[in-house]
PQR file of N, CA, C, O and H, with PARSE charges and radii, in Angstrom:
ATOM      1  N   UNK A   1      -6.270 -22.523  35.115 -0.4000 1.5000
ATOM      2  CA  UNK A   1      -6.300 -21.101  35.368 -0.0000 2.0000
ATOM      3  C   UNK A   1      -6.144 -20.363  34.035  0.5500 1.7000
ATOM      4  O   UNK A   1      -5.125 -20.676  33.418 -0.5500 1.4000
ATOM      5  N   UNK A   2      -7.030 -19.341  33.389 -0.4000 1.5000
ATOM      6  CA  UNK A   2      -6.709 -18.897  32.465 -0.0000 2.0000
ATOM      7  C   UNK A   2      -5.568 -17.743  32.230  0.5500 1.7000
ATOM      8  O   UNK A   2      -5.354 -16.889  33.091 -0.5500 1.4000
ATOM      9  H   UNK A   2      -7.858 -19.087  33.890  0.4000 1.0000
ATOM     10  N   UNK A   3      -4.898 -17.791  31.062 -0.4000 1.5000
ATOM     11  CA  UNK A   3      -3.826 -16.784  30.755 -0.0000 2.0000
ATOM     12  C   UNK A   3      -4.279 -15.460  30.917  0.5500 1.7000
ATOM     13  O   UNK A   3      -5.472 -15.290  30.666 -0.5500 1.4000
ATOM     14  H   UNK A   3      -5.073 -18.484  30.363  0.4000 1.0000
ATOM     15  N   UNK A   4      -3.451 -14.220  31.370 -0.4000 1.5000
ATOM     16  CA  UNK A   4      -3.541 -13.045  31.206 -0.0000 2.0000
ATOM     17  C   UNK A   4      -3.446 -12.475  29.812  0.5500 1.7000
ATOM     18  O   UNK A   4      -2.578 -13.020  29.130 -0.5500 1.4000
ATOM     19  H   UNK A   4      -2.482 -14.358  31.574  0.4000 1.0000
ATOM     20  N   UNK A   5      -4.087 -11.563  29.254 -0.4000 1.5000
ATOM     21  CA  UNK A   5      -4.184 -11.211  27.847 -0.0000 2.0000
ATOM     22  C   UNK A   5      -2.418 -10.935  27.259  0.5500 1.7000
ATOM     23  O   UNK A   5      -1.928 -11.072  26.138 -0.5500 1.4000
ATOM     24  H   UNK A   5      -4.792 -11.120  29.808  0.4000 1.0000
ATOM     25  N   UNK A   6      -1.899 -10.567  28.380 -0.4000 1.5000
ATOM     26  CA  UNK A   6      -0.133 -10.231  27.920 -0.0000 2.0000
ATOM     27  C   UNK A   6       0.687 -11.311  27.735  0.5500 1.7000
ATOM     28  O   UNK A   6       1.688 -11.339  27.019 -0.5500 1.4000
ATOM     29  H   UNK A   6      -2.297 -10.456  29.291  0.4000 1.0000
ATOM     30  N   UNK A   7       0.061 -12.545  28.659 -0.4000 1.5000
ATOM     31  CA  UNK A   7       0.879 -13.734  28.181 -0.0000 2.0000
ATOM     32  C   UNK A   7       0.512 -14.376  27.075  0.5500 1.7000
ATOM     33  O   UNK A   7       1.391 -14.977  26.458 -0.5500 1.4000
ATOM     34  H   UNK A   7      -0.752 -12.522  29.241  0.4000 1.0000
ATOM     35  N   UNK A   8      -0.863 -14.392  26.579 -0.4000 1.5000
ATOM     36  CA  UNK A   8      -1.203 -14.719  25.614 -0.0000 2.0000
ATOM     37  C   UNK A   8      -0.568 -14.001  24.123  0.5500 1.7000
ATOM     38  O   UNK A   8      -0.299 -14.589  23.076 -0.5500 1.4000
ATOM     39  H   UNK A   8      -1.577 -13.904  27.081  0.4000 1.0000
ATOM     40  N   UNK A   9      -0.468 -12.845  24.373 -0.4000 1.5000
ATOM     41  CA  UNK A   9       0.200 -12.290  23.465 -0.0000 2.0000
ATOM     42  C   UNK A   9       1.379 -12.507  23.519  0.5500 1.7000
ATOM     43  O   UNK A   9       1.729 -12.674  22.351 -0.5500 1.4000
ATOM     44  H   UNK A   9      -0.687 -12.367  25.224  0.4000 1.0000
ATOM     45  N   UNK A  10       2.372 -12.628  24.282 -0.4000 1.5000
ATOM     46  CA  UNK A  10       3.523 -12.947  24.341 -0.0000 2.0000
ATOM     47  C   UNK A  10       3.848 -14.587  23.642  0.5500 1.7000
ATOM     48  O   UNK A  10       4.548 -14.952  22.698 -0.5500 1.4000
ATOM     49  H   UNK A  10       2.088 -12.493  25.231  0.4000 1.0000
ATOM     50  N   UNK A  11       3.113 -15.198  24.458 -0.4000 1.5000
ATOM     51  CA  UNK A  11       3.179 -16.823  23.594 -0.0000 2.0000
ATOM     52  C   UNK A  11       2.535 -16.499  22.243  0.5500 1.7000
ATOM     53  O   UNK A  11       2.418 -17.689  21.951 -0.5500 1.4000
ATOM     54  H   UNK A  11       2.544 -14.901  25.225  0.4000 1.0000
ATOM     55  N   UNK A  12       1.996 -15.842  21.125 -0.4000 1.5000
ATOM     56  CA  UNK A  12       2.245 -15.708  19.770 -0.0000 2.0000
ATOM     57  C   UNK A  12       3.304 -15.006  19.002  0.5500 1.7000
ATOM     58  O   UNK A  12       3.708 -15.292  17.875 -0.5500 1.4000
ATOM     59  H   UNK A  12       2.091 -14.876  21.363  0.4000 1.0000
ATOM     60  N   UNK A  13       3.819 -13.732  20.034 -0.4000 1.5000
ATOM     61  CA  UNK A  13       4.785 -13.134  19.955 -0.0000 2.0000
ATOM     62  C   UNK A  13       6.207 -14.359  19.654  0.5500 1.7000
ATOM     63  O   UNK A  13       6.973 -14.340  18.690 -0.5500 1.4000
ATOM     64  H   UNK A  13       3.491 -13.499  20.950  0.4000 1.0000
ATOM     65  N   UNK A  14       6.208 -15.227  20.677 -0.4000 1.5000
ATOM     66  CA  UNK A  14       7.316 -15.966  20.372 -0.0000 2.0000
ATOM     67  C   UNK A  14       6.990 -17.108  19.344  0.5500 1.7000
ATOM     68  O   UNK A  14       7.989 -17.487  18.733 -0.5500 1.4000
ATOM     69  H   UNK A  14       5.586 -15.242  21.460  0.4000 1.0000
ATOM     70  N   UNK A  15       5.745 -17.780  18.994 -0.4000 1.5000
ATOM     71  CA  UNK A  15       5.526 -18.235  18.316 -0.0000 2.0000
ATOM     72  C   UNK A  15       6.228 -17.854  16.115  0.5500 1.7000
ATOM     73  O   UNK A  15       6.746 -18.558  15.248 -0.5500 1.4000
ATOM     74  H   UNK A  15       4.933 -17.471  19.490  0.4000 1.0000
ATOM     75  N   UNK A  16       5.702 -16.140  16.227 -0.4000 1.5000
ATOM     76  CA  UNK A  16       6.220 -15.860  15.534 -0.0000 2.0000
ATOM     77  C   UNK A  16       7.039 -15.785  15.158  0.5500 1.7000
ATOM     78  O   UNK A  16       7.267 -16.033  13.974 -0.5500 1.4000
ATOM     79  H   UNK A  16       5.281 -15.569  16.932  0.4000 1.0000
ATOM     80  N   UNK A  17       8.198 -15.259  16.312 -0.4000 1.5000
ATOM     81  CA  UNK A  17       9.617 -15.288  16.025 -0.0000 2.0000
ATOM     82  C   UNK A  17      10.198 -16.733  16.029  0.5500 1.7000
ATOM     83  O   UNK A  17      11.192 -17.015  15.361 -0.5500 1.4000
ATOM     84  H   UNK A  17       8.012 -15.057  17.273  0.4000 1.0000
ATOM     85  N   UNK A  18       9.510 -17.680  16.841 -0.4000 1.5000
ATOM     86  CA  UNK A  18      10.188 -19.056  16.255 -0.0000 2.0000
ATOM     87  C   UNK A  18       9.927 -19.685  14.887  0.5500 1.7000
ATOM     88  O   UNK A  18      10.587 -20.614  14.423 -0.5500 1.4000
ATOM     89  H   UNK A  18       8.702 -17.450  17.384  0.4000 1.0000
ATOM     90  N   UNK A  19       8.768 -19.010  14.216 -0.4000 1.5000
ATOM     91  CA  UNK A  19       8.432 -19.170  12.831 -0.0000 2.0000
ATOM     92  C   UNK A  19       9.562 -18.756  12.002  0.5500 1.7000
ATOM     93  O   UNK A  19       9.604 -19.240  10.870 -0.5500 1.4000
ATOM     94  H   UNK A  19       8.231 -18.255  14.592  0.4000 1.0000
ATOM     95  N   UNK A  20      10.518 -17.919  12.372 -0.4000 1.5000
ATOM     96  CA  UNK A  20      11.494 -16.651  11.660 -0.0000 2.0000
ATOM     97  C   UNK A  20      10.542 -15.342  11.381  0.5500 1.7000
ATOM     98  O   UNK A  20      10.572 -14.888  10.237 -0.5500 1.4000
ATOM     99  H   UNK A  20      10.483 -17.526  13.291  0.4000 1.0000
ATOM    100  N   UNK A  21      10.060 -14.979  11.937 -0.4000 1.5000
ATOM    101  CA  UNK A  21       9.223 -13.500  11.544 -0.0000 2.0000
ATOM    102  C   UNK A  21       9.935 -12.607  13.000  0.5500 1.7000
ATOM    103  O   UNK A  21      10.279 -12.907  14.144 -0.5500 1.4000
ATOM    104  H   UNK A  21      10.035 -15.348  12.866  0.4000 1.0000
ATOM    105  N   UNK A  22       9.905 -11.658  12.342 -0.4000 1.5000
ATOM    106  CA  UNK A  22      10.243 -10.071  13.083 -0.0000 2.0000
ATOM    107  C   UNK A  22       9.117  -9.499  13.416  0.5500 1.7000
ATOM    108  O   UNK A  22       8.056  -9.893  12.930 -0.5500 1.4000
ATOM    109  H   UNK A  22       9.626 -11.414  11.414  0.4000 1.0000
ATOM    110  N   UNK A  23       9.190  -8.234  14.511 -0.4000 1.5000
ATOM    111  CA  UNK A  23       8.080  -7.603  14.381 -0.0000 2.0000
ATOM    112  C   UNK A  23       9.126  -6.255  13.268  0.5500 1.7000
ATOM    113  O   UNK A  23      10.249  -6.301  12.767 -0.5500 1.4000
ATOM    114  H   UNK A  23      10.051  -7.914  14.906  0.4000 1.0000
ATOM    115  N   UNK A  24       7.869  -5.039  13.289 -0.4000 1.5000
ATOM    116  CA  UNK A  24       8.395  -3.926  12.448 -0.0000 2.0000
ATOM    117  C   UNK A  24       7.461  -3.011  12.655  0.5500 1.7000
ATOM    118  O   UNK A  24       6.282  -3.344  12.771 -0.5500 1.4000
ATOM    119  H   UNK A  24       6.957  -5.002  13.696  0.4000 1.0000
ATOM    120  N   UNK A  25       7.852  -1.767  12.729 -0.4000 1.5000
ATOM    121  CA  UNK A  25       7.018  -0.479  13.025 -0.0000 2.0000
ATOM    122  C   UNK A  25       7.010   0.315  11.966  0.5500 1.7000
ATOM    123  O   UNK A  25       8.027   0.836  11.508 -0.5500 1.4000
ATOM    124  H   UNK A  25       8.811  -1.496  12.635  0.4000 1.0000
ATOM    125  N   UNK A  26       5.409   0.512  11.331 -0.4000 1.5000
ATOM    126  CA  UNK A  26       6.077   1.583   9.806 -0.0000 2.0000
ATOM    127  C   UNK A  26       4.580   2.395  10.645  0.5500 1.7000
ATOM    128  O   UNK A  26       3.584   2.157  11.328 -0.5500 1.4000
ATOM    129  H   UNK A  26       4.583   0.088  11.703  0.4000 1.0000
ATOM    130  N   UNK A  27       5.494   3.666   9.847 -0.4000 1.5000
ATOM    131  CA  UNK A  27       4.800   4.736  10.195 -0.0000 2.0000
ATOM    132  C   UNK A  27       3.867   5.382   9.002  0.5500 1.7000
ATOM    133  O   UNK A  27       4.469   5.987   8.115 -0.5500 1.4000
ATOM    134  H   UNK A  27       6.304   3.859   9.291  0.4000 1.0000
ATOM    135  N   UNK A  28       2.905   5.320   8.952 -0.4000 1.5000
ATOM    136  CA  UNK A  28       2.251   6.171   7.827 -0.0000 2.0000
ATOM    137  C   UNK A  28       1.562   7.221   7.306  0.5500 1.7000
ATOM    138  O   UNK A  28       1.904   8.120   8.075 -0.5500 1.4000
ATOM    139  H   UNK A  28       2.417   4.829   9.673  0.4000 1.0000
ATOM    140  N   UNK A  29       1.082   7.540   6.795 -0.4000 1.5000
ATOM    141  CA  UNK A  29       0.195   9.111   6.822 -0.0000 2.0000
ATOM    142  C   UNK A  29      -0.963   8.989   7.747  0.5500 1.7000
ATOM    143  O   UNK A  29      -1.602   7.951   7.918 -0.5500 1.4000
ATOM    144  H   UNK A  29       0.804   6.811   6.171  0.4000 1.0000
ATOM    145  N   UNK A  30      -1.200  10.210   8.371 -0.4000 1.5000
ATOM    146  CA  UNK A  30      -2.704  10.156   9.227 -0.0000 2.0000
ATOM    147  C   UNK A  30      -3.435  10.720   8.248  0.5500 1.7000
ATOM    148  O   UNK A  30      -3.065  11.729   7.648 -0.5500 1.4000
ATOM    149  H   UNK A  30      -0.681  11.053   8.232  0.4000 1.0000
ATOM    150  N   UNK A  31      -4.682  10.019   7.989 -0.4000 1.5000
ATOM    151  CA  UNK A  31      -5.684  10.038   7.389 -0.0000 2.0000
ATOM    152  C   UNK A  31      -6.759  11.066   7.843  0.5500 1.7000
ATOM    153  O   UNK A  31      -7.436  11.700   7.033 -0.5500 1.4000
ATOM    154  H   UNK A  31      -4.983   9.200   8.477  0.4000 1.0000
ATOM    155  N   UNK A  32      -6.834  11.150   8.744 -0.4000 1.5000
ATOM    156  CA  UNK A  32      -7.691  12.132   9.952 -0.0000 2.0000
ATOM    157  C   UNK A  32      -7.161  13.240   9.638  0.5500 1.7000
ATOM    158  O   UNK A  32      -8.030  14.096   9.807 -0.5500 1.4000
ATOM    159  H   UNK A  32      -6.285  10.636   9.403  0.4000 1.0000
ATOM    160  N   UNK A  33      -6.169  13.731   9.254 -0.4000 1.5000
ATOM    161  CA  UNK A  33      -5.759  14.862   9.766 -0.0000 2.0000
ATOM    162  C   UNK A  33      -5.721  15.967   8.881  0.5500 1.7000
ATOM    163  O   UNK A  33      -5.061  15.600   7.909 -0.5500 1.4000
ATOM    164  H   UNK A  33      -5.464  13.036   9.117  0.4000 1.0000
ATOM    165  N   UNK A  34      -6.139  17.264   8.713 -0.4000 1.5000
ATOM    166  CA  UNK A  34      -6.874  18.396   8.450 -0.0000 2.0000
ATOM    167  C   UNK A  34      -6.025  18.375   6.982  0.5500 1.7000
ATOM    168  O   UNK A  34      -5.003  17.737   7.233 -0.5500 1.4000
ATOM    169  H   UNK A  34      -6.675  17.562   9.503  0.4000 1.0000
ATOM    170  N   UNK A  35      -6.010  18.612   6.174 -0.4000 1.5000
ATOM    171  CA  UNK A  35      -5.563  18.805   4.666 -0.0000 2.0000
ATOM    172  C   UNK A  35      -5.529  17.313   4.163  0.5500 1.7000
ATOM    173  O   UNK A  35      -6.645  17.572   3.711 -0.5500 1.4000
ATOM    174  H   UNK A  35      -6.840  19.130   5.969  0.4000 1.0000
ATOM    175  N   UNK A  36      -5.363  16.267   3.880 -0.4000 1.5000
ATOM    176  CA  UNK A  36      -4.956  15.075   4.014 -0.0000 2.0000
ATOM    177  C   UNK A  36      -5.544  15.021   2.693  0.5500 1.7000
ATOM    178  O   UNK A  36      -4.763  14.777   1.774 -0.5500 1.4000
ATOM    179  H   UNK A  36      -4.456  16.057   4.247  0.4000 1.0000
ATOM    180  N   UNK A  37      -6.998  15.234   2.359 -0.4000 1.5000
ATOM    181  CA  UNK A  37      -7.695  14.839   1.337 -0.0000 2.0000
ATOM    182  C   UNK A  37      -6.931  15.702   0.407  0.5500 1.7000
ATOM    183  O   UNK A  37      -6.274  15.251  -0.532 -0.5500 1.4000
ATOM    184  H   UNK A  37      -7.633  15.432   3.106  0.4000 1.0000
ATOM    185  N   UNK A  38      -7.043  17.017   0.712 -0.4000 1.5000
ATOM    186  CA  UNK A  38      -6.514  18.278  -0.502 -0.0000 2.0000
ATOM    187  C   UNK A  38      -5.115  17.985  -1.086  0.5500 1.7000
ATOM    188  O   UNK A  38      -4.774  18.274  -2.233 -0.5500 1.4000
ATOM    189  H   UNK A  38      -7.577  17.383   1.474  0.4000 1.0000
ATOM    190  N   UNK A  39      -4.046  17.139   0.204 -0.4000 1.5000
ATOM    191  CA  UNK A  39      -2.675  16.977   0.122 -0.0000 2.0000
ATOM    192  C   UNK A  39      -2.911  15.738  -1.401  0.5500 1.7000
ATOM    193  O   UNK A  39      -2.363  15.939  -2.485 -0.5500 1.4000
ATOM    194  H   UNK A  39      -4.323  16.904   1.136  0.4000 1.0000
ATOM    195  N   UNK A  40      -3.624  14.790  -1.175 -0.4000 1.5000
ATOM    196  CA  UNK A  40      -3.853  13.943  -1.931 -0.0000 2.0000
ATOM    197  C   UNK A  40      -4.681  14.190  -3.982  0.5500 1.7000
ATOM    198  O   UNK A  40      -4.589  13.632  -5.076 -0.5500 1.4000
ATOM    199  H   UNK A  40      -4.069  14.627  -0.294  0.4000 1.0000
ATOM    200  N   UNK A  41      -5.439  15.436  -3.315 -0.4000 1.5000
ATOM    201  CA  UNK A  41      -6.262  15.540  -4.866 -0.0000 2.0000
ATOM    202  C   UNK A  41      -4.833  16.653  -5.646  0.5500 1.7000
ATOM    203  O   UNK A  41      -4.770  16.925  -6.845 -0.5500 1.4000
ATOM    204  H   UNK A  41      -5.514  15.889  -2.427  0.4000 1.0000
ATOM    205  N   UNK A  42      -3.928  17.077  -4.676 -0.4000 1.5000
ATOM    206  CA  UNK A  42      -2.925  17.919  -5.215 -0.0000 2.0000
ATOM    207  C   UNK A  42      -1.489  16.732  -5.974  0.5500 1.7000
ATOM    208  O   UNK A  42      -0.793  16.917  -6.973 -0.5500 1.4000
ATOM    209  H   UNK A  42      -3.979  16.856  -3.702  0.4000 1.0000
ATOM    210  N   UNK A  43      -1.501  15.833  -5.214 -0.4000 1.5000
ATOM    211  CA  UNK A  43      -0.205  15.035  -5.333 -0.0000 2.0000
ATOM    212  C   UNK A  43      -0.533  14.086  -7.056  0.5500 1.7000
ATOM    213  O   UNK A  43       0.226  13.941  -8.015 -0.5500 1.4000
ATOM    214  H   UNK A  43      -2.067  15.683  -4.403  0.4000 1.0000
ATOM    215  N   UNK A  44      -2.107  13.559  -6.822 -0.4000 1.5000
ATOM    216  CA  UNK A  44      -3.302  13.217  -7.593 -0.0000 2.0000
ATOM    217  C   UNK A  44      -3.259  14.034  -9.135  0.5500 1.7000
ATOM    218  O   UNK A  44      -3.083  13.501 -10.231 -0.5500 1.4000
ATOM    219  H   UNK A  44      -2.724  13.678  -6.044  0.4000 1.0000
ATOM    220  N   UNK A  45      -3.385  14.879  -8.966 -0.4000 1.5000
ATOM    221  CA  UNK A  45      -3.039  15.964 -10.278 -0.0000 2.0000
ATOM    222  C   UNK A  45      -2.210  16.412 -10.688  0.5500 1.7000
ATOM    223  O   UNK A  45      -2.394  17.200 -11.616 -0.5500 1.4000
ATOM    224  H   UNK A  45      -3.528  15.312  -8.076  0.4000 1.0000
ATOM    225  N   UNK A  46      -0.613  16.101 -10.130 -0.4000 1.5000
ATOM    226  CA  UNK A  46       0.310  16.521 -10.594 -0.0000 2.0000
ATOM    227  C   UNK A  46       0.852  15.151 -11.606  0.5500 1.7000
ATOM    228  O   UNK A  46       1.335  15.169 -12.738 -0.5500 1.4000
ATOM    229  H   UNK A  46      -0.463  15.460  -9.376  0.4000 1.0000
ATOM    230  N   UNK A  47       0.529  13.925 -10.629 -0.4000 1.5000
ATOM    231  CA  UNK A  47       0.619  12.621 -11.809 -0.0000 2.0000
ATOM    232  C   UNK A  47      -0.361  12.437 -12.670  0.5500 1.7000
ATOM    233  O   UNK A  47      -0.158  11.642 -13.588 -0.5500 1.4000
ATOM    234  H   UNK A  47       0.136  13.910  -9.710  0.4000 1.0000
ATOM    235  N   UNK A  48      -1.159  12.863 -12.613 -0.4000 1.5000
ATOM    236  CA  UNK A  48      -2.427  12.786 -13.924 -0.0000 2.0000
ATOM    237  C   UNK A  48      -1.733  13.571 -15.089  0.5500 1.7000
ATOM    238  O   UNK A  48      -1.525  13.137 -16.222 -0.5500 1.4000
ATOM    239  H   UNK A  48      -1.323  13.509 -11.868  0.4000 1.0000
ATOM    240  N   UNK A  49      -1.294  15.276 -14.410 -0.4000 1.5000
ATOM    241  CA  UNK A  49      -0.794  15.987 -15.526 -0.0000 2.0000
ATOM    242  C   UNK A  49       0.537  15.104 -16.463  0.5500 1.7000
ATOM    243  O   UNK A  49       0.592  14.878 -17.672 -0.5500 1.4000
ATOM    244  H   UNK A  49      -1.463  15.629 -13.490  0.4000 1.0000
ATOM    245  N   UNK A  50       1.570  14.724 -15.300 -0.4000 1.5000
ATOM    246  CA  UNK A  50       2.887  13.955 -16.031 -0.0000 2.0000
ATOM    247  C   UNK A  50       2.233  12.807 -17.133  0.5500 1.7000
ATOM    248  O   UNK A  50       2.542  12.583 -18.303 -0.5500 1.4000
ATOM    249  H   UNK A  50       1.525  14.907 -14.318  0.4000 1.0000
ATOM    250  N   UNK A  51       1.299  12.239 -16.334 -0.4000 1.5000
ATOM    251  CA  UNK A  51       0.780  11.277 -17.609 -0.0000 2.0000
ATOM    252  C   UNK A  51       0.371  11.805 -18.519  0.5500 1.7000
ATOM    253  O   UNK A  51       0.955  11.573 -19.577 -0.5500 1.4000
ATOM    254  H   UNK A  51       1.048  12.421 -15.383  0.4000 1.0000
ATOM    255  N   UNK A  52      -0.604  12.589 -18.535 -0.4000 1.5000
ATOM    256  CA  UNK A  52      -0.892  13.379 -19.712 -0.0000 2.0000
ATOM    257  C   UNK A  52      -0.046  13.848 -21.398  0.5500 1.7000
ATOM    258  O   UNK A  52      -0.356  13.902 -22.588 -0.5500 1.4000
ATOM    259  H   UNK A  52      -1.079  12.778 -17.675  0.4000 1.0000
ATOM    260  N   UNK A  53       1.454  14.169 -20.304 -0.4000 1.5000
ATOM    261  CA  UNK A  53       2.419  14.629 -21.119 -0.0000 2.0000
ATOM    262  C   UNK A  53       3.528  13.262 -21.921  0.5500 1.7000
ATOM    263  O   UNK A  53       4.392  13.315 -22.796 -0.5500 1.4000
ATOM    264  H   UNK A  53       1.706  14.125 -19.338  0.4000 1.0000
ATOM    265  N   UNK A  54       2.985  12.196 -21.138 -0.4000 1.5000
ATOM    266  CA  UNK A  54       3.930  11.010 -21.366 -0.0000 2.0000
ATOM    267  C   UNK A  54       3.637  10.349 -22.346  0.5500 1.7000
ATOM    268  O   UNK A  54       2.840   9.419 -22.225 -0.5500 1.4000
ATOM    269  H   UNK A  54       2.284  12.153 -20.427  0.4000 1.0000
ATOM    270  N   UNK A  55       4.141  10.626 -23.426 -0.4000 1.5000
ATOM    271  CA  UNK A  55       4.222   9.630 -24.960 -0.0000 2.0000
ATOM    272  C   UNK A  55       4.354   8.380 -24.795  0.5500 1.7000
ATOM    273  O   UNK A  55       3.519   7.592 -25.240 -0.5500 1.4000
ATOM    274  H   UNK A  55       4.788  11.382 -23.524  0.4000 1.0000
ATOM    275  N   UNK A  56       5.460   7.984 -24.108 -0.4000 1.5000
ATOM    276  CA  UNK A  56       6.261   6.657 -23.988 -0.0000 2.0000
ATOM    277  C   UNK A  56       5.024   5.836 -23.346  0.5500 1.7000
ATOM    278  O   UNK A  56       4.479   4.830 -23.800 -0.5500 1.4000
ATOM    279  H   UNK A  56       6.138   8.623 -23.747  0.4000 1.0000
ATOM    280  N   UNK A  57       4.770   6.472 -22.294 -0.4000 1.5000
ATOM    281  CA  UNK A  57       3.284   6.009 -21.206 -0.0000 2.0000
ATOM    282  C   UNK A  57       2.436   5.643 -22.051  0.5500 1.7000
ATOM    283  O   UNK A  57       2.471   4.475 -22.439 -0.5500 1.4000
ATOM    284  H   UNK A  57       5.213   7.290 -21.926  0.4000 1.0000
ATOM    285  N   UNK A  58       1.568   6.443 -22.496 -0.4000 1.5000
ATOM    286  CA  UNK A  58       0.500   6.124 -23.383 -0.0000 2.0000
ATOM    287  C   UNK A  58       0.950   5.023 -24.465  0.5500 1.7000
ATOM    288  O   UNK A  58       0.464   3.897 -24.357 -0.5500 1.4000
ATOM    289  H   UNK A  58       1.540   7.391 -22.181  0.4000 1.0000
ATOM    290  N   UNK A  59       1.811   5.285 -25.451 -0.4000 1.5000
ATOM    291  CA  UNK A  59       2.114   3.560 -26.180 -0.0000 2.0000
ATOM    292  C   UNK A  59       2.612   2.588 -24.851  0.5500 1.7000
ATOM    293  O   UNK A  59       2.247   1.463 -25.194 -0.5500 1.4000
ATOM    294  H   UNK A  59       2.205   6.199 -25.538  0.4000 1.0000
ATOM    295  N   UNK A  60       3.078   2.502 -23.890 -0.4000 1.5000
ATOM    296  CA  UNK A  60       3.273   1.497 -23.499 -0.0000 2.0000
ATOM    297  C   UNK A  60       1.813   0.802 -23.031  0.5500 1.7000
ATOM    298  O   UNK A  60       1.666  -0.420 -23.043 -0.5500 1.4000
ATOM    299  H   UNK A  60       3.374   3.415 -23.611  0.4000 1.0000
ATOM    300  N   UNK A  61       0.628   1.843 -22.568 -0.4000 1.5000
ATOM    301  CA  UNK A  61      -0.520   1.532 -21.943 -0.0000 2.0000
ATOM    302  C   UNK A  61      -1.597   0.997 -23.095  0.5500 1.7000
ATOM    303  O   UNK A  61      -2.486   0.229 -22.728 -0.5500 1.4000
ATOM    304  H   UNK A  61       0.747   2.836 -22.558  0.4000 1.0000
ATOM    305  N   UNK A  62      -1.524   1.359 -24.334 -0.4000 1.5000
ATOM    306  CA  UNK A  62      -2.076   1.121 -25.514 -0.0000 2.0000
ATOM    307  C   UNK A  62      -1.262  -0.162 -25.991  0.5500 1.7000
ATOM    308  O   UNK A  62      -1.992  -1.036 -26.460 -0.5500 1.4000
ATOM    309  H   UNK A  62      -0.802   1.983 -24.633  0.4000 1.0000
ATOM    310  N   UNK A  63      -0.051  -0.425 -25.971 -0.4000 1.5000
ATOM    311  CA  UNK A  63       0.668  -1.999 -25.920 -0.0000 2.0000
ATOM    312  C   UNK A  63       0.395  -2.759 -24.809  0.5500 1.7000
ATOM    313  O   UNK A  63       1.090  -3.775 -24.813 -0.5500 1.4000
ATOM    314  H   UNK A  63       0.542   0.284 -25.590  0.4000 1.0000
ATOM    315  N   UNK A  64      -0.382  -2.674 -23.799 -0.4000 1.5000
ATOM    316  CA  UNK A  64      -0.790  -3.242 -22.649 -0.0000 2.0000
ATOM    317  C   UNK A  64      -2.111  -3.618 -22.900  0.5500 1.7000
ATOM    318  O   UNK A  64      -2.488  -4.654 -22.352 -0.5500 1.4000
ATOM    319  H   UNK A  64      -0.947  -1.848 -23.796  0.4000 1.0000
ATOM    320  N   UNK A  65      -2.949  -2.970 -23.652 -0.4000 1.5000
ATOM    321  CA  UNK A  65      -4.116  -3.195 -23.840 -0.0000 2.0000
ATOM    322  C   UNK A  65      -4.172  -3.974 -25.262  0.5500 1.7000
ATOM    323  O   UNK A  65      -5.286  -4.487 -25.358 -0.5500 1.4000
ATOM    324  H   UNK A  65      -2.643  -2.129 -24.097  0.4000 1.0000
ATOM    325  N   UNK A  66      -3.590  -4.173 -26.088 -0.4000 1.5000
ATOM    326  CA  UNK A  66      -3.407  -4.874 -27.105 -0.0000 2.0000
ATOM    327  C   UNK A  66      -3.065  -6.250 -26.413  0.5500 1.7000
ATOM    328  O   UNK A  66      -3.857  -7.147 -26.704 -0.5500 1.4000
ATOM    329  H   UNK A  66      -2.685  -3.756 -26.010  0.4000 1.0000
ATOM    330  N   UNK A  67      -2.306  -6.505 -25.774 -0.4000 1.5000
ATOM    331  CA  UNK A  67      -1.799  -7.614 -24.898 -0.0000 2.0000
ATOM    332  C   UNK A  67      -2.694  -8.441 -24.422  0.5500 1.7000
ATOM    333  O   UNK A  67      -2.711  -9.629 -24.744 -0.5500 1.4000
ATOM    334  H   UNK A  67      -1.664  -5.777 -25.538  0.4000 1.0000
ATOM    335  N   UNK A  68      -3.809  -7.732 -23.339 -0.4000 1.5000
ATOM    336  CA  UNK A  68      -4.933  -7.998 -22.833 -0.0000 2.0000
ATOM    337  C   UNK A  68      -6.595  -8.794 -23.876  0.5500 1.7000
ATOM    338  O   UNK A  68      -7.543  -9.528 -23.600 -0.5500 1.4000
ATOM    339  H   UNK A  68      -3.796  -6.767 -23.078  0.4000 1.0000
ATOM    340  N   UNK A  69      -6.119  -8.107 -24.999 -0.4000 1.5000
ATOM    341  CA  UNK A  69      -7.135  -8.183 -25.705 -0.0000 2.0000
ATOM    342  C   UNK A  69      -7.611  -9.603 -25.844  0.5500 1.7000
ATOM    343  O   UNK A  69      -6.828 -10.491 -26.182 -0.5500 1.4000
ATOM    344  H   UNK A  69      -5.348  -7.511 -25.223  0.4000 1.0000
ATOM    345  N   UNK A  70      -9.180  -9.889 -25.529 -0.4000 1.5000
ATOM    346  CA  UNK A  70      -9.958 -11.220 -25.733 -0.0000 2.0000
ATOM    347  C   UNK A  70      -9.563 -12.116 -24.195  0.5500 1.7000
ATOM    348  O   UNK A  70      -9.857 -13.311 -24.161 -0.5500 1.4000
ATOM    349  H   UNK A  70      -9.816  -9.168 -25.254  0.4000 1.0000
ATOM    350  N   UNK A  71      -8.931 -11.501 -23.036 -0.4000 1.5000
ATOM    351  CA  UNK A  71      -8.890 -12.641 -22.474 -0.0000 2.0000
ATOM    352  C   UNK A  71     -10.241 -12.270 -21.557  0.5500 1.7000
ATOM    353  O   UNK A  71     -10.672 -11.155 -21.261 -0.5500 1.4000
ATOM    354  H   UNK A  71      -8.692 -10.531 -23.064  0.4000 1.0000
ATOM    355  N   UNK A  72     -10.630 -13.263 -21.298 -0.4000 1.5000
ATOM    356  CA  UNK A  72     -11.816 -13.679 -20.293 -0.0000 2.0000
ATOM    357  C   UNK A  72     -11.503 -13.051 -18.855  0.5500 1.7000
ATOM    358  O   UNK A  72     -12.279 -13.239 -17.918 -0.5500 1.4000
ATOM    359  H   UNK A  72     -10.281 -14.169 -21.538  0.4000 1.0000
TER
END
């Protein structure tokens, strides 16, 4: 007789947790939703500007690229 889709989920459900895994609920930004892009090209330009102003940043990113140099 085949499983119902809830028991099936349930037998991975416990599978997992006998693995040691949890479940967890994270909540995140809605993407859909009316300003989202603008919220982003605003948040976007306020760290572009800080970099801009960051000395320390720039030699550390110019010592990062020295670092890098010649590898494949």
């Amino acid at each position: 007789m085949p499983t119902s889709v809830s028991q099936r989920v349930q037998k991975r459900r416990d599978a997992l947790r006998a693995a040691g895994l949890r479940p967890v609920q994270i909540w995140v930004p809605d993407t859909r939703r009316p300003g989202f892009e603008a919220e982003c090209r605003r948040q976007a330009g306020l760290v572009a500007q800080a970099d801009r102003a960051d000395d320390a940043l720039k030699d550390f990113l110019d010592q990062a690229l020295v670092d890098v140099d010649g590898w494949e």
